[in-house]
C-alpha positions as CSV (number, residue, x, y, z in Angstrom):
1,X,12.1,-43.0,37.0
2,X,12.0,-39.4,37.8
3,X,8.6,-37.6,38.3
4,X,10.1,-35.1,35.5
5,X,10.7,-37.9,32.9
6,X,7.4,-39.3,33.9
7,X,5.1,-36.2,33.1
8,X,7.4,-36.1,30.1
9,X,6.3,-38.8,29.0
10,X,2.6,-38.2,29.9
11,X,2.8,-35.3,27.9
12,X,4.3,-36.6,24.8
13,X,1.7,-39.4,25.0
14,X,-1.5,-37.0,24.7
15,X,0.6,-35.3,21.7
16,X,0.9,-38.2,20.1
17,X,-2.7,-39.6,21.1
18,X,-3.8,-36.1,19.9
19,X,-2.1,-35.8,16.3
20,X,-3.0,-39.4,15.7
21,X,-6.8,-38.5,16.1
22,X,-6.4,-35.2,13.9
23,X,-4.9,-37.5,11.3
24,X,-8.0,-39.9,11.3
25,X,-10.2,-37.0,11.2
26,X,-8.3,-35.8,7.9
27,X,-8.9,-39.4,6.2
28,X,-12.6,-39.2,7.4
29,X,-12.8,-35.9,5.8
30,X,-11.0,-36.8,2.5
31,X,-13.0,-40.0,2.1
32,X,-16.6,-38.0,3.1
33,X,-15.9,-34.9,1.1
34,X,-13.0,-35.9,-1.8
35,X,-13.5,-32.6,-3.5
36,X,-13.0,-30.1,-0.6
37,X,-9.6,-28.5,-1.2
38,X,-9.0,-27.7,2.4
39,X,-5.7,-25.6,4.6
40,X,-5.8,-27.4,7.9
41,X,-8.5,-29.7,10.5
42,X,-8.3,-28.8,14.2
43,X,-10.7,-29.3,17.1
44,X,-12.8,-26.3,17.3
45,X,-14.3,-25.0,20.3
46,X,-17.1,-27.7,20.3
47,X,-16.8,-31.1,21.4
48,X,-16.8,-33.2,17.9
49,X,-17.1,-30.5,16.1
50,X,-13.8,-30.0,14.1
51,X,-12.7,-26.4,12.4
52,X,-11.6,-26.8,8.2
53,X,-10.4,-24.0,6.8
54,X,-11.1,-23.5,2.9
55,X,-10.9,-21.0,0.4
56,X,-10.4,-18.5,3.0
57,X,-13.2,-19.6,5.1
58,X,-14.0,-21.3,7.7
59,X,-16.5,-25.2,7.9
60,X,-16.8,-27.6,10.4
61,X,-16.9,-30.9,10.5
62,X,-18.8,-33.8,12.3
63,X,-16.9,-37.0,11.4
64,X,-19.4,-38.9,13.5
65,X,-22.4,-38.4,11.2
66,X,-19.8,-37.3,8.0
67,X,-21.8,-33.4,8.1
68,X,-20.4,-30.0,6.6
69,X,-21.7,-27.6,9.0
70,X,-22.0,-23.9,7.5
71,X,-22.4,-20.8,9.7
72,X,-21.0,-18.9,13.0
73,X,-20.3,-20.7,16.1
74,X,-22.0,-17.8,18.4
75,X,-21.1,-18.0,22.7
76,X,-24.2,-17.4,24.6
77,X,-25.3,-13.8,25.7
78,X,-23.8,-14.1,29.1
79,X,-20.6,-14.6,27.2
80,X,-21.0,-11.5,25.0
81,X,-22.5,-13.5,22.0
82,X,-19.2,-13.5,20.4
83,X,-18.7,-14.6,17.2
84,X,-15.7,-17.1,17.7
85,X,-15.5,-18.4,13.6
86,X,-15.3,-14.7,12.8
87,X,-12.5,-14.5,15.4
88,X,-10.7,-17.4,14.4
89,X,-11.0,-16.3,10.8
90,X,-9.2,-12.5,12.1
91,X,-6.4,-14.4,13.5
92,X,-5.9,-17.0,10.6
93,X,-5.6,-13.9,8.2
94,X,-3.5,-11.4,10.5
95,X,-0.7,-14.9,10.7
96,X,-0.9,-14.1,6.9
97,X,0.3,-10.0,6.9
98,X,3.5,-10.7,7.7
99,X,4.1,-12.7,3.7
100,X,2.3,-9.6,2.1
101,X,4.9,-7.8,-0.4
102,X,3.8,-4.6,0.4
103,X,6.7,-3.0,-2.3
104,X,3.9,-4.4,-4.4
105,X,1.3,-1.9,-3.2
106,X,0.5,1.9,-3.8
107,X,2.4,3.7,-0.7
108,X,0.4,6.7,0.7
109,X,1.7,8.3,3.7
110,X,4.2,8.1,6.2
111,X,2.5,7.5,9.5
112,X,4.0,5.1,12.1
113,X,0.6,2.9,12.1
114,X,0.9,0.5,8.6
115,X,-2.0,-0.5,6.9
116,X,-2.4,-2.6,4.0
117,X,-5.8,-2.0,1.9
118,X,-7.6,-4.0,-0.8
119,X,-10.1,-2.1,-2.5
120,X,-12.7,-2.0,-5.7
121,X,-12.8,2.0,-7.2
122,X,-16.8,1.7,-7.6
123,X,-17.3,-0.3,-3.7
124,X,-19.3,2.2,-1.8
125,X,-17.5,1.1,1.6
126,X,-14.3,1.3,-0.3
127,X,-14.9,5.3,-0.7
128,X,-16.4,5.4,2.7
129,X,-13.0,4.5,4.1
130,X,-11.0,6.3,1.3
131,X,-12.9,9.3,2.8
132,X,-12.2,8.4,6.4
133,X,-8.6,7.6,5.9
134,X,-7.6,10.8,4.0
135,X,-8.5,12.3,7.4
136,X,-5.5,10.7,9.3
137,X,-1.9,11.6,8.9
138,X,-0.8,8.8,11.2
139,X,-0.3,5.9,8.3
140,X,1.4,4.3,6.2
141,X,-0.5,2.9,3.5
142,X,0.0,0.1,0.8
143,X,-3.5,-0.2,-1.2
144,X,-3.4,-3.1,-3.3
145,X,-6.5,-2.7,-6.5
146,X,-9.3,-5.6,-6.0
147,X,-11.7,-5.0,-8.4
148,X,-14.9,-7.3,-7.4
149,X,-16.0,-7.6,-11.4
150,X,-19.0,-9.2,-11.2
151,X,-20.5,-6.7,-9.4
152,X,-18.8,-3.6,-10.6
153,X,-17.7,-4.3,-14.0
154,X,-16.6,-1.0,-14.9
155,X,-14.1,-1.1,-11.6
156,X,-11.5,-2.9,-13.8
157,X,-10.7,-0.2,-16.2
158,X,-10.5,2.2,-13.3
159,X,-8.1,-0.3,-11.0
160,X,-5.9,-0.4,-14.8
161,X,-6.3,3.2,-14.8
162,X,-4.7,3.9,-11.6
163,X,-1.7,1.2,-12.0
164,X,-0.8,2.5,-15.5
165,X,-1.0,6.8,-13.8
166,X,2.4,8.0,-12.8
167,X,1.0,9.3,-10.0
168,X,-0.6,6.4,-8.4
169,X,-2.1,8.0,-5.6
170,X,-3.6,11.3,-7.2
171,X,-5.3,8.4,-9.7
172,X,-6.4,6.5,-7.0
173,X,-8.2,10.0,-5.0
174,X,-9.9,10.8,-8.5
175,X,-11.6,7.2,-9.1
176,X,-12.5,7.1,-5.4
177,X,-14.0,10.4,-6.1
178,X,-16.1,9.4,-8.6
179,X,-14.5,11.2,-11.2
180,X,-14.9,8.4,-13.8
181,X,-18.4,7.6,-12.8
182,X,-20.1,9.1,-15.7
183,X,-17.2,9.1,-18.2
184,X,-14.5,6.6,-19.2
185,X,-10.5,6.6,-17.4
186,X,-8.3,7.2,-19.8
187,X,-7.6,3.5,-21.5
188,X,-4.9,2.1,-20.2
189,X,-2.2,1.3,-23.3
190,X,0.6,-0.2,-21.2
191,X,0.4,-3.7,-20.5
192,X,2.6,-3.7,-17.9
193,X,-0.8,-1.7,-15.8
194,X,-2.7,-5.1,-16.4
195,X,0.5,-6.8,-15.3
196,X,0.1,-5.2,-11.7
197,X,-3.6,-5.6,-11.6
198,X,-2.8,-9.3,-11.9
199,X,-0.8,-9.5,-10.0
200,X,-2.8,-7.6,-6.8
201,X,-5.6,-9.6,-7.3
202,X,-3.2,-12.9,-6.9
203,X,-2.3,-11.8,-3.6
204,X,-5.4,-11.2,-2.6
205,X,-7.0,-14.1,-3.7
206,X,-4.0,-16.1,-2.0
207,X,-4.4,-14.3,1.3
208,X,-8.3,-15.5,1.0
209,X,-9.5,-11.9,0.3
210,X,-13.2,-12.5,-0.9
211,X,-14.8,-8.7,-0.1
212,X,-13.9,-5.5,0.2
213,X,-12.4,-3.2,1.5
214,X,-10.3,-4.9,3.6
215,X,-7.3,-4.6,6.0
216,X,-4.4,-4.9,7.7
217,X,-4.1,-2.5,10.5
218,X,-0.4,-3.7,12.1
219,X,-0.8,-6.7,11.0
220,X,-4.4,-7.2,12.4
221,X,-7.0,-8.1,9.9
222,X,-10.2,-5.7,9.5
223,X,-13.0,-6.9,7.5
224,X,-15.6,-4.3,6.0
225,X,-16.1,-0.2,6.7
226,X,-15.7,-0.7,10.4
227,X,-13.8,2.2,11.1
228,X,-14.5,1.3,15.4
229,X,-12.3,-1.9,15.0
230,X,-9.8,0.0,12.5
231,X,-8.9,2.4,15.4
232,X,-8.8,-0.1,18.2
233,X,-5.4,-1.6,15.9
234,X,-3.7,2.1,16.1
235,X,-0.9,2.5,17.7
236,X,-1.8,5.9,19.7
């Protein structure tokens, strides 16, 4: 036998040793937690400790004792105390910009860097980025309306309002403004306004959107006003 086939073989053995034990630790899971709707179990970065991503989140799991553990796995100072779940959470939503049908979107701009937005009219970090973003002529935006009801119930009507304007983007500027903060939109009549909000808000709940703003700077997700990690995804 060749030393070629050999490590072949070697290598197909751990693959095989490896998606056995992932299996196992799926049935454990099922069988501990039969509720938990969940994407995808993989090691994570701590021995035993296995990453489940759900609802656009991330657990972990410790078959051994049958735990859910909740929270950030943190390196040490040393290491630059990154945050590795919220890293791992980036990369799992960035794999997702690719899917998004941006045709769907309000398109502002014509910049070469693309960015895809979710935002809520009455978010305050929505406006601080609206603000910030007016500033650049260097994008191409496609802002999709995610109105976080429970929190801003009036943000609705104002997401409808924009969808059902002819002019999209000048309806968008004046909500983001704060135009309709002390007065009613204009009711929206045509129910093909409530349509599109649907259907915005069933993309971002697919992509695991749970907060805003939020983005997709070439394809590389940005959580939150952090205009520092929005540039560093610019093409300059």
């Amino acid at each position: 036998m060749s030393k070629g086939i050999f490590t072949g073989m070697i290598i197909a053995l751990i693959f095989m040793s490896t998606a056995c034990e992932g299996g196992k630790v799926e049935e454990s899971l099922k069988k501990d937690f039969p509720k938990l709707k969940f994407e995808s179990v993989k090691e994570s970065e701590v021995n035993g400790l296995y990453e489940v991503v759900t609802g656009g989140r991330i657990l972990y799991y410790y078959p051994k004792k049958g735990y859910i553990v909740v929270g950030p796995i943190i390196t040490k100072e040393s290491d630059g105390n990154v945050n590795l779940t919220e890293e791992r959470m980036r990369q799992l939503s960035s794999a997702k910009a690719k899917d998004i049908p941006v045709s769907k979107g309000i398109k502002i701009g014509s910049g070469k860097n693309v960015v895809i937005e979710f935002t809520d009219p009455d978010c305050p970090y929505c406006r601080k980025m609206s603000d910030y973003l007016k500033t650049r002529d260097d994008l191409t935006r496609y802002v999709f309306m995610f109105p976080l009801t429970n929190i801003h119930p009036k943000a609705e009507a104002k997401s409808r309002y924009v969808l059902c304007s002819s002019d999209q983007a000048k309806a968008l500027e004046e909500v983001m403004s704060g135009k309709f903060d002390s007065k009613d939109p204009e009711e929206c009549k045509d129910k093909k306004g409530a349509e599109k909000l649907e259907e915005q808000i069933n993309i971002a709940t697919q992509l695991g959107i749970n907060g805003t703003p939020a983005f997709y700077v070439n394809g590389n997700f940005v959580s939150g006003a952090d205009t520092k990690k929005f540039e560093s995804f610019l093409k300059k």
